[in-house]
C-alpha positions as CSV (number, residue, x, y, z in Angstrom):
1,X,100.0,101.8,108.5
2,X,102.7,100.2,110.5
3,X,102.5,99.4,114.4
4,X,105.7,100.2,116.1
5,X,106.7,97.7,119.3
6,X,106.8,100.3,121.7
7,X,103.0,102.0,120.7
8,X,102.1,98.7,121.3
9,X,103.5,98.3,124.6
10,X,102.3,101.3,125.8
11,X,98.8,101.0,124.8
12,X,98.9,97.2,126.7
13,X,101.0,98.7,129.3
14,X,97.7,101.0,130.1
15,X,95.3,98.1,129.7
16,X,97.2,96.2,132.2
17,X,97.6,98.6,134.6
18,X,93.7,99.7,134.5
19,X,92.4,96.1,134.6
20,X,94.7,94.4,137.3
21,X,94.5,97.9,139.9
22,X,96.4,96.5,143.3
23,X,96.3,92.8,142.1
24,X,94.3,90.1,140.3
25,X,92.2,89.3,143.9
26,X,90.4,86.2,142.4
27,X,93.3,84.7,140.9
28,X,95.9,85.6,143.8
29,X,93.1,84.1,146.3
30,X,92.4,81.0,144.9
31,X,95.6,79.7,142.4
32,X,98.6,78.2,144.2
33,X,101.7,80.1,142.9
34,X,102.9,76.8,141.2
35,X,100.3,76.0,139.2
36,X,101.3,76.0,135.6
37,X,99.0,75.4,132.5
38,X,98.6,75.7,128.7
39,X,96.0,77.8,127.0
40,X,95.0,77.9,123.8
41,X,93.7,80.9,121.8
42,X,91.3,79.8,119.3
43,X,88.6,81.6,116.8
44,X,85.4,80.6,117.4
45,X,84.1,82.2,113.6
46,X,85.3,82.9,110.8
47,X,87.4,86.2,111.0
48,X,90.3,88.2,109.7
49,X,92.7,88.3,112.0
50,X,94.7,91.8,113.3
51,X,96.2,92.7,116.6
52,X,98.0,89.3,117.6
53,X,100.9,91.3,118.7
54,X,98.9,93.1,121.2
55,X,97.8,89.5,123.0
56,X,101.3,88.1,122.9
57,X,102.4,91.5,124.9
58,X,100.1,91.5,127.5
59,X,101.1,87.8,128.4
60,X,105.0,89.1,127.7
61,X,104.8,92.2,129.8
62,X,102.9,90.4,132.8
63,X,105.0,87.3,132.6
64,X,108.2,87.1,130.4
65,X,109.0,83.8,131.1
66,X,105.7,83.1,129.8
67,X,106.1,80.5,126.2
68,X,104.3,82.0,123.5
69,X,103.6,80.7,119.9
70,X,101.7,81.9,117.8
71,X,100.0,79.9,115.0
72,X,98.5,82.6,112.3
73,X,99.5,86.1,111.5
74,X,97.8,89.2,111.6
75,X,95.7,89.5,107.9
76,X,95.0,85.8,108.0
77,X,92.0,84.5,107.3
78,X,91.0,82.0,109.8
79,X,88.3,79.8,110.2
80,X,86.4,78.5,113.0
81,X,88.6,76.4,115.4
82,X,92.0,78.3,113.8
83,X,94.3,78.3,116.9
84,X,95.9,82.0,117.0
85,X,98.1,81.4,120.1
86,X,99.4,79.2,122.4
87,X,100.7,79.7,125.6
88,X,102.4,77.9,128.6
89,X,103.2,79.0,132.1
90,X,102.4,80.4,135.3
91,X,98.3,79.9,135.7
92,X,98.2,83.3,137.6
93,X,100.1,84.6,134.3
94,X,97.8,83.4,132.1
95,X,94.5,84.2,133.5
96,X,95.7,88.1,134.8
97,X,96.3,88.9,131.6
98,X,93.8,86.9,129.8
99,X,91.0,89.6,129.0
100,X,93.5,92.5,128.0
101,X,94.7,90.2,125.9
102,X,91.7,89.0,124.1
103,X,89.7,92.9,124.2
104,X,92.8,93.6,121.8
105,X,92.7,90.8,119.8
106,X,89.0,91.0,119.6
107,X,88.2,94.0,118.8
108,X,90.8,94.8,115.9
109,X,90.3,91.9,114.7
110,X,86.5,93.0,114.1
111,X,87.9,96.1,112.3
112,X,90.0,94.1,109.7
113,X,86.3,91.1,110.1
114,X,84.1,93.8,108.4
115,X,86.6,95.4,106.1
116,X,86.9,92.4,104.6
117,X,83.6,92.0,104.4
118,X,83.6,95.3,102.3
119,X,86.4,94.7,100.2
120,X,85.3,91.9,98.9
121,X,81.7,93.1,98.1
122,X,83.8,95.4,95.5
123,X,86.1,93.2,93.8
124,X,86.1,93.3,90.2
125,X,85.3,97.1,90.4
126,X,88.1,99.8,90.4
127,X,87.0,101.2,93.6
128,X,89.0,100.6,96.9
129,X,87.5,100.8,100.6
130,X,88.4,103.7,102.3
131,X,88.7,104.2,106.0
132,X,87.4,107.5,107.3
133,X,88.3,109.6,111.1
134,X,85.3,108.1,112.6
135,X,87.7,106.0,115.4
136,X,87.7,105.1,118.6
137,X,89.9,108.3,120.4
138,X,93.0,107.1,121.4
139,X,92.5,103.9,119.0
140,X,93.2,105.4,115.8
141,X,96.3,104.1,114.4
142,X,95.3,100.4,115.8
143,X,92.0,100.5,114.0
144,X,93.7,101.7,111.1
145,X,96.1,99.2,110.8
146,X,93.2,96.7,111.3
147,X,91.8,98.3,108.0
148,X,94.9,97.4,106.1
149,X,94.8,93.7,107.6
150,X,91.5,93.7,106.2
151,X,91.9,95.1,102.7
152,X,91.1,98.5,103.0
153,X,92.9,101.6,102.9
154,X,93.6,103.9,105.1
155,X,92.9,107.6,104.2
156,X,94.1,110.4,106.2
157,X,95.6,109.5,109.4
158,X,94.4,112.8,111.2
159,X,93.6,116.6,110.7
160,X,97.5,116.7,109.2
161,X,98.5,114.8,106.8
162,X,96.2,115.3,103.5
163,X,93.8,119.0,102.9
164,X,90.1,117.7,103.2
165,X,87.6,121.1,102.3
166,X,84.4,119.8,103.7
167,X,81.2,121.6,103.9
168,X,81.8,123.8,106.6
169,X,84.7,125.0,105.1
170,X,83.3,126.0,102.6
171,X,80.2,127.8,104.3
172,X,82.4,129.6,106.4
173,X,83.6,130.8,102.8
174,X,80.4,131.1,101.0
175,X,81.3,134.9,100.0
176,X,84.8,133.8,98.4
177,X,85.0,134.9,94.8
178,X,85.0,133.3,92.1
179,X,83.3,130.8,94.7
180,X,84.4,129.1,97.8
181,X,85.7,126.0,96.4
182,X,88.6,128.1,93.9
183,X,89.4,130.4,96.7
184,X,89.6,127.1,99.1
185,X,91.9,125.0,97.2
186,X,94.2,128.6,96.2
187,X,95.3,128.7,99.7
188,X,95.9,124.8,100.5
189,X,97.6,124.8,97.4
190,X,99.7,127.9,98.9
191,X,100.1,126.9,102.2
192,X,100.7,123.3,102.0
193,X,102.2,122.6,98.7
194,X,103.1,118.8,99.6
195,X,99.8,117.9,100.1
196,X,97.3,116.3,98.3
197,X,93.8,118.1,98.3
198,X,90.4,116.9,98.7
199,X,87.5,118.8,98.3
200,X,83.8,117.4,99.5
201,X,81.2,118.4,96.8
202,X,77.3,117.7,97.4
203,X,76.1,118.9,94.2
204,X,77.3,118.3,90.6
205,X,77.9,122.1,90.2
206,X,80.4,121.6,93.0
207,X,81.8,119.1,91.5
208,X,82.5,121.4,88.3
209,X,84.0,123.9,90.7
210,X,86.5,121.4,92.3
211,X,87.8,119.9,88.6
212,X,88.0,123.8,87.4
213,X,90.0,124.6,91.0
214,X,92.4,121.4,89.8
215,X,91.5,119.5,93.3
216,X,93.3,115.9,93.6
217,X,90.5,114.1,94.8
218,X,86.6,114.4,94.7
219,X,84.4,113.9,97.5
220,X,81.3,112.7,96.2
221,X,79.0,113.4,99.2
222,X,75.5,111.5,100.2
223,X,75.2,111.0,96.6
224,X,72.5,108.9,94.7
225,X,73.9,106.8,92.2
226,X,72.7,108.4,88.9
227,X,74.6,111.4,90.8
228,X,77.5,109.4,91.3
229,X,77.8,108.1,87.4
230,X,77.2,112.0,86.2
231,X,79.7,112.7,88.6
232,X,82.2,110.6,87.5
233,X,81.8,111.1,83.8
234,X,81.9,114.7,84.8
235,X,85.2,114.8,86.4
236,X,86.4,112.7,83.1
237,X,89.6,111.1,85.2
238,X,90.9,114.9,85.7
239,X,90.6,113.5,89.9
240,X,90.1,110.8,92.0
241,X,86.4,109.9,93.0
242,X,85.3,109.2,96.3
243,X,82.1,108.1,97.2
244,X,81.0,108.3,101.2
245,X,77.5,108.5,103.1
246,X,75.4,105.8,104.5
247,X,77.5,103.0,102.7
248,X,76.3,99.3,103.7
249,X,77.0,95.9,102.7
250,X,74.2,95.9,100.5
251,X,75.0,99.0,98.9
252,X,78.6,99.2,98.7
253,X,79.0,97.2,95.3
254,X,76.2,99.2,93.4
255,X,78.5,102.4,94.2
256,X,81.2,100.6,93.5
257,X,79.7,100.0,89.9
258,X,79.3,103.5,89.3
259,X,83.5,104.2,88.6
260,X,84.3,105.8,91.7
261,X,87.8,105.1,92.6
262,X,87.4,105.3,96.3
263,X,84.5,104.5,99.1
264,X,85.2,105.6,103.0
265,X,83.2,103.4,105.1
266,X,83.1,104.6,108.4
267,X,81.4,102.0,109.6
268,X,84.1,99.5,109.4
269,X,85.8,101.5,112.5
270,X,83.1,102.9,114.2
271,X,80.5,100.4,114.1
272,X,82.4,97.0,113.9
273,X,82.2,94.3,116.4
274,X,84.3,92.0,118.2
275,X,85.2,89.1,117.2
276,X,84.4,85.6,119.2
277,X,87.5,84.9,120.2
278,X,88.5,82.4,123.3
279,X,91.4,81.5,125.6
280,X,91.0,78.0,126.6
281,X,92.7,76.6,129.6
282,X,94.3,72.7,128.3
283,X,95.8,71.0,131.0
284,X,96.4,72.0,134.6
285,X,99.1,71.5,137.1
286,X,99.6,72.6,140.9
């Protein structure tokens, strides 16, 4: 997942525009137009760092005669005290843009904080963290590029780009001969030739049906994890595993042991939290 300059713009170009309204009041009311400062972006834990670009536009788009530096990259790992970003200038600048900047950098940064946390729970292990659609709308592709930074990989970006048979699916084709899962996988297979195809199984007679239908990849669904090493020996390396349901910290590496190839984690987009991150003011001048 790659960020392009101008999604990036336009996403901070929102941010500013809902945050500042009319105008900064508190800032305009009390900061001469002269003062100048330096502030300091600084972590204030331990974190994996992702969406630095998004805090060095907001204080570019606001004020381009704003100096920027930045001091780490995005998919560092920085400990407490790391300074991220420095930036001198126009004090109004600075502070208008301030909390865009820092709900960006925050909050992806939290994303690629707790897929790092997963990945490294499973090294050693064949599997690979898997990020799922469970997103923030609107915030996809950001939060998704905050799972590379972290480690992870992203599966499919949307409803497009890889055939995913989930359960409903196939309940809306439980009358299918020679069962729904065949008769599923015979159409992707028709319809969207180019694309991989992924079919969610629940039971280990589901997962027979997906290897005998010649699916790419295996969801193993909610599984416990005697199901998960009968599964895997079951598919014999004919398809990619995945594992998914209720992962954790504490439970991602025993999954991990079973040979699965893949785990989706939804929780490292929908549930992570944002980083403590600050934006210190150094020195002061009127």
């Amino acid at each position: 997942m790659v960020l392009s300059a101008e999604e990036i713009q336009r996403a901070v170009r929102a941010a500013l525009a809902e945050d500042i309204g009319p105008g900064d009041v508190t800032t305009l009311a009390t900061l001469p137009e002269s003062a100048t400062t330096c502030a300091v972006m600084a972590a204030r834990e331990p974190l994996v760092l992702a969406g630095l670009p998004f805090a060095e536009t907001a204080f570019c788009e606001l004020d381009p005669n704003l100096l920027i530096a930045s001091h780490a990259a995005d998919g560092s790992h920085c400990p407490t005290g790391q300074v991220l970003l420095r930036v001198t200038g126009s004090a109004r600048s600075i502070l208008t843009a301030e909390r865009v900047a820092l709900n960006f950098v925050q909050r992806i940064s939290g994303v690629a904080t707790l897929t790092a946390q997963f990945a490294e729970q499973v090294k050693g292990t064949r599997a690979k963290i898997l990020d799922t659609r469970k997103t923030t709308p609107g915030w996809r592709r950001f939060e998704k590029y905050a799972v590379k930074c972290g480690g992870g990989q992203n599966h499919r970006v949307g409803l497009y780009d890889q055939v995913l048979i989930k359960d409903n699916h196939l309940a809306a084709l439980r009358h299918e001969q020679p069962n729904a899962i065949a008769a599923a996988v015979q159409r992707a297979r028709a319809a969207y030739p180019e694309l991989k195809v992924e079919v969610e199984a629940d039971t280990l007679e589901q997962v027979r049906q997906a290897v005998q239908a010649h699916a790419d990849i295996i969801l193993l669904d909610n599984m416990s994890l005697d199901e998960l090493r009968a599964a895997v020996a079951l598919v014999g390396g004919r398809a990619q595993t995945e594992a998914s349901g209720g992962v954790t910290l504490q439970t991602v590496r025993a999954i991990a042991e079973t040979g699965v190839d893949f785990i989706s984690v939804g929780a490292i987009t929908h549930s992570a939290r944002a980083v403590d991150i600050a934006l210190d003011f150094h020195t002061t001048t009127a």
